[in-house]
N, C-alpha and C positions, 0 to 999 in steps of 0.2 A: 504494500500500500504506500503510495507516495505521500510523503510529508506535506503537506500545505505552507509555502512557504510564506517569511514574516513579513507583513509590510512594510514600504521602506516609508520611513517618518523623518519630515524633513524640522530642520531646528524650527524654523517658524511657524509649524504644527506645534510645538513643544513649548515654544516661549508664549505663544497663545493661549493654548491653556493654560499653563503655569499662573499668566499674568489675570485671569478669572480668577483664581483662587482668593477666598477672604483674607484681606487688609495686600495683599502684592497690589503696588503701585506698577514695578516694570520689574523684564528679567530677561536673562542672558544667559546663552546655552553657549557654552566651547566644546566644541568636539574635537578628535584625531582624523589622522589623515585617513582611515576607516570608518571613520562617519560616529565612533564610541564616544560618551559624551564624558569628557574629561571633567569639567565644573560647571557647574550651575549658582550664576550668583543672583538673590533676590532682595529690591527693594522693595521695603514693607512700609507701613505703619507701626506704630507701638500698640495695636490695638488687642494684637496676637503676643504670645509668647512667641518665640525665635525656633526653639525647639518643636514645639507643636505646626508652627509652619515650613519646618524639615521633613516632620512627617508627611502632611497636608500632600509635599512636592512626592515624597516616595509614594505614596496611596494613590497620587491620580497617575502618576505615571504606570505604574503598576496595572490599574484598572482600566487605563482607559489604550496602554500598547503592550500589556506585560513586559513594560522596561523595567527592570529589576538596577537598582543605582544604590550605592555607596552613600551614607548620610555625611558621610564625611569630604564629599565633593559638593556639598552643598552649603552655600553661606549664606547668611542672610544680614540685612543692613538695612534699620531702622533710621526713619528720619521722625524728628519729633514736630509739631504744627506750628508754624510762626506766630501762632496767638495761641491765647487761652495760656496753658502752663509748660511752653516750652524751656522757659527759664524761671530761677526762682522770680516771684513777680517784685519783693521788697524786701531789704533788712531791714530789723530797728535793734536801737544800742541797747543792751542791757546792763552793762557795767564798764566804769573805768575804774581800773586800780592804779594810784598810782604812786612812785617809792623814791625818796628824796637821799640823796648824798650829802649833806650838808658840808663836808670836809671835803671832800672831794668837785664843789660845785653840779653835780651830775642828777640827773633822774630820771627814773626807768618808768615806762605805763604799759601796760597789760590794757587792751580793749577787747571786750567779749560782745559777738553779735547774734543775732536768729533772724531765720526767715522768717517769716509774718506766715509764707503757709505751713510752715514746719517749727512750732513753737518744740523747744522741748529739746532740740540738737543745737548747741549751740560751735560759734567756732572765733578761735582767739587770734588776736595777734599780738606781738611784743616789740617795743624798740627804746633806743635808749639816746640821751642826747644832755645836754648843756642845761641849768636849770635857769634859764632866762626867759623871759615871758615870749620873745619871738622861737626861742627854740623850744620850749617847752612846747609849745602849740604846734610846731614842726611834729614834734616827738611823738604825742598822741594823735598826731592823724596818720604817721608812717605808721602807728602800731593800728590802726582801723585797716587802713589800704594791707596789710599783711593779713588780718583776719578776712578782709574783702576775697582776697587773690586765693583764700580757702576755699570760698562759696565757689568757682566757676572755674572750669579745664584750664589745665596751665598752658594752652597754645590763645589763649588772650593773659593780658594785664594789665591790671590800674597801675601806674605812677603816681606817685606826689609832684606836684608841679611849685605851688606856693601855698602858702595860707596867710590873711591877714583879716585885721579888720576895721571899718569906715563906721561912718557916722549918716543913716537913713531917716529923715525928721524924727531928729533928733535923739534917737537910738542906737545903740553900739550893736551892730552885725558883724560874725564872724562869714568870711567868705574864702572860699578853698577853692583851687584848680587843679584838677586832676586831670591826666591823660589815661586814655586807653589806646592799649597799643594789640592791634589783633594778631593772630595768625601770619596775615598776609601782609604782616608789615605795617599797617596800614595804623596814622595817629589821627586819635582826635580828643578836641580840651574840650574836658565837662567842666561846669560849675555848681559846684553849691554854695548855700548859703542860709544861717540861722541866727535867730536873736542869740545877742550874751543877756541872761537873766543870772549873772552874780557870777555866773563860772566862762570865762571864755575858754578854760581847754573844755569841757564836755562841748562848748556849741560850736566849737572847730570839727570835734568827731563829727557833730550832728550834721554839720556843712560838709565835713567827705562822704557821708551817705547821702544826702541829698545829693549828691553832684553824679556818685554809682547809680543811685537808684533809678536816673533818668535811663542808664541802657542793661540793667540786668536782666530786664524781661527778654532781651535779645539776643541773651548769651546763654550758651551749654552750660547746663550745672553739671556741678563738677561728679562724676561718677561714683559711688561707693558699689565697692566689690561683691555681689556675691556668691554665697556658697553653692561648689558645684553640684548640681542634682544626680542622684545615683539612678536614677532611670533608666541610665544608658544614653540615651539619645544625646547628640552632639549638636 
């Protein structure tokens, strides 16, 4: 009895279905010079697990050419939505501590921040400087800008540019310049700026956060690790 042989399925049979499949935005079949499909790479949503949409790629291929494939030639690459909660949306300060040399002229601050959607995690920075009222106000926004550069992927970061403060009818405003500097190289100066009500180092912090908070909803938060699932699946 003669064999029925397999149909031949072309990659854009395959990236089409593929690309149906729940949350795949697009996808990419590479084959060998025998037409065997070497990787399979899928851009998803985050709406899916990663794992579950490896399977998703083996079940339809299986079902629908009895392609039998490797989970481990298959990738998958989520992009997260440029609104809603692609990045954190805002920090707020929760504490400065801060530690005097008096012999030494010197003083150290510790600034501790949280997201506003994730109360409860918080994250620090530390710096230290000259105890002078222009360096001192340097010092605790270099130590927010270091707790800042926690919250989002180290392929961006805030700089300290300046900090001082003016006179707005007739009030004393602390006003910060910060850069951010992306990826691709790419600068641009934020500003903030907050009343001084008795303390001008807290309302310098509060001026480097005003000045981040305008692009953090723009930015990758920064990734925490987790543990690998014993499943199996890859």
């Amino acid at each position: 009895m003669q064999e029925t042989p397999r149909p031949t399925v072309s990659v854009d049979e395959i990236e089409s279905l593929l690309s149906r499949l729940p949350g795949v935005m697009s996808s990419r079949v590479v084959v060998n010079n025998w037409g065997a499909i070497e990787e399979i790479h899928i851009l998803s949503s985050t709406d899916r697990n990663p794992k579950q949409m490896v399977r998703d790629v083996e079940s339809s291929l299986a079902a629908r050419w009895g392609i039998t494939i490797d989970h481990k030639k298959v990738s998958v690459a989520q992009l997260t939505p440029l609104s809603g909660k692609a990045g954190p949306s805002r920090v707020k300060l929760l504490n400065v501590i801060l530690t005097n040399d008096t012999q030494k002229g010197r003083m150290s601050a510790r600034v501790v921040l949280t997201k506003l959607e994730e109360m409860g995690v918080t994250y620090e920075g530390a710096a230290e400087g000259a105890n002078t009222r222009y360096q001192s106000c340097r010092t605790v926004c270099q130590a927010a800008i270091a707790a800042l550069n926690q919250v989002i992927e180290a392929q961006n970061v805030f700089v300290l540019e300046d900090v001082g403060t003016m006179f707005l009818s007739e009030r004393e405003v602390a006003v910060v310049a910060v850069s951010l500097v992306t990826a691709r190289g790419n600068e641009e100066l934020l500003v903030g700026a907050a009343p001084v009500k008795g303390d001008a180092l807290e309302a310098s912090v509060k001026a480097t956060l005003d000045a981040a908070n305008r692009r953090l909803g723009n930015l990758q938060p920064k990734r925490i690790p987790e543990e690998e699932s014993d499943d199996g699946a890859q």
